[in-house]
C-alpha positions in Angstrom: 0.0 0.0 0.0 1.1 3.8 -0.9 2.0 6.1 1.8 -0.8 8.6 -0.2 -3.9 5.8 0.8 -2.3 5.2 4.2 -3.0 8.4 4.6 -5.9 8.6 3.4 -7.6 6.2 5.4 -5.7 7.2 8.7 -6.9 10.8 7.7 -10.5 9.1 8.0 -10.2 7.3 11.0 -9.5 10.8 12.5 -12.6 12.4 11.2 -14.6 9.9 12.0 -13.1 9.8 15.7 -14.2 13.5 15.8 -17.6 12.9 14.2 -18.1 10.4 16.8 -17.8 12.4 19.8 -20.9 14.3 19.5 -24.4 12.9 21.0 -25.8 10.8 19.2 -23.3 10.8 16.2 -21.4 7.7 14.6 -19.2 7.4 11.4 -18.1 4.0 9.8 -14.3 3.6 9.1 -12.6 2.4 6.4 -10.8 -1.1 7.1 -7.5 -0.5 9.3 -4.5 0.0 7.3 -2.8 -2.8 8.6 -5.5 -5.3 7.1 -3.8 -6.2 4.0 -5.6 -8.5 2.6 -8.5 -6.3 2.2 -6.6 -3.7 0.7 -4.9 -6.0 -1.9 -8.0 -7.4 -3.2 -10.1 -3.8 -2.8 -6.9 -1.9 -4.4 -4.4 -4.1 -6.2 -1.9 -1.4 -7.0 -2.3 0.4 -3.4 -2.8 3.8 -4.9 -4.9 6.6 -3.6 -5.8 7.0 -7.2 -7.1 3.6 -7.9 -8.9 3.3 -4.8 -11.0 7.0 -5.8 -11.3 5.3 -8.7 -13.2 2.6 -7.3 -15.0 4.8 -5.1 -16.5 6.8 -8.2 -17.3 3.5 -10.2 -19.2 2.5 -7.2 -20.8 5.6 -6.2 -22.2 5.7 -9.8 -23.4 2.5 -9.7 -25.7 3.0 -6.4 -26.6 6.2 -7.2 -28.2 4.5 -10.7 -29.9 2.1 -9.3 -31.2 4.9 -6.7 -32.6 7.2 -9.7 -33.6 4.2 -12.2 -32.6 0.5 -11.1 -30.1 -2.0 -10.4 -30.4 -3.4 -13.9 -30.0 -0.6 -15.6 -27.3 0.1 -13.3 -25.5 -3.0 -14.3 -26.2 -2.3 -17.8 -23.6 0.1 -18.0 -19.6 0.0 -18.8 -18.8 2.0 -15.7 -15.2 0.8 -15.7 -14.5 2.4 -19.8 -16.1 5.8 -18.6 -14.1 8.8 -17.7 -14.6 10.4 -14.7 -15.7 13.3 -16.2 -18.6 11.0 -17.6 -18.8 9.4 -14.6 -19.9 12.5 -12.5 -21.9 13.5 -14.8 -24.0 10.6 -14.6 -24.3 11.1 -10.8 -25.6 14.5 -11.3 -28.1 13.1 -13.7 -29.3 11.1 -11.1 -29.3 13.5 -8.5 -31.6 15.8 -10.7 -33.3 12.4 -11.7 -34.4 11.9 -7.2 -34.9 15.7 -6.8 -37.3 15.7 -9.6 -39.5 12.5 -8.0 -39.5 15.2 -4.9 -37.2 13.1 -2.4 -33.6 15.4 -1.8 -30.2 13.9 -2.8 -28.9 14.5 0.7 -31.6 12.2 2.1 -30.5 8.9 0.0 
């Protein structure tokens, strides 16, 4: 793993220690560091870039099958898409759940 997404995820761990002091607040953490064989099969080359990467093919995925379905979702080359297209798509389908009435921030 890369010093960058050691960082990273330590960097989280804070926030989400911090988060986590207030009443009634929690905040998940990514998977310790240390647990490498999670992060060799989520992020084979161990870079902060690949593991965005990820992120972003992910987050488009659920946020398709939020605005339209799972299927449709899957339909989709998500991996040959730029990131560019990528958040584009996500703002489609932000506009997409604000348009049936129901905010973004509430999915």
């Amino acid at each position: 793993m890369k010093n960058c997404l050691r960082n990273y995820i330590i960097a989280q761990h804070a926030e989400a220690d911090e988060f986590s002091k207030g009443l009634g607040c929690w905040m998940g953490k990514l998977p310790n560091p240390r647990d490498t064989q999670y992060w060799n099969e989520r992020v084979p080359s161990g870079t902060l870039q690949e593991f965005k990467r990820i992120e972003l093919e992910e987050g488009t995925y659920y946020a398709l099958a939020d605005a339209y379905s799972k299927s449709y979702a899957r339909s989709l080359d998500l991996a040959s898409m730029s990131d560019d297209e990528l958040s584009k798509l996500i703002d489609d389908c932000k506009f997409q759940i604000e348009m049936c009435g129901i905010r973004y921030s509430d999915v």
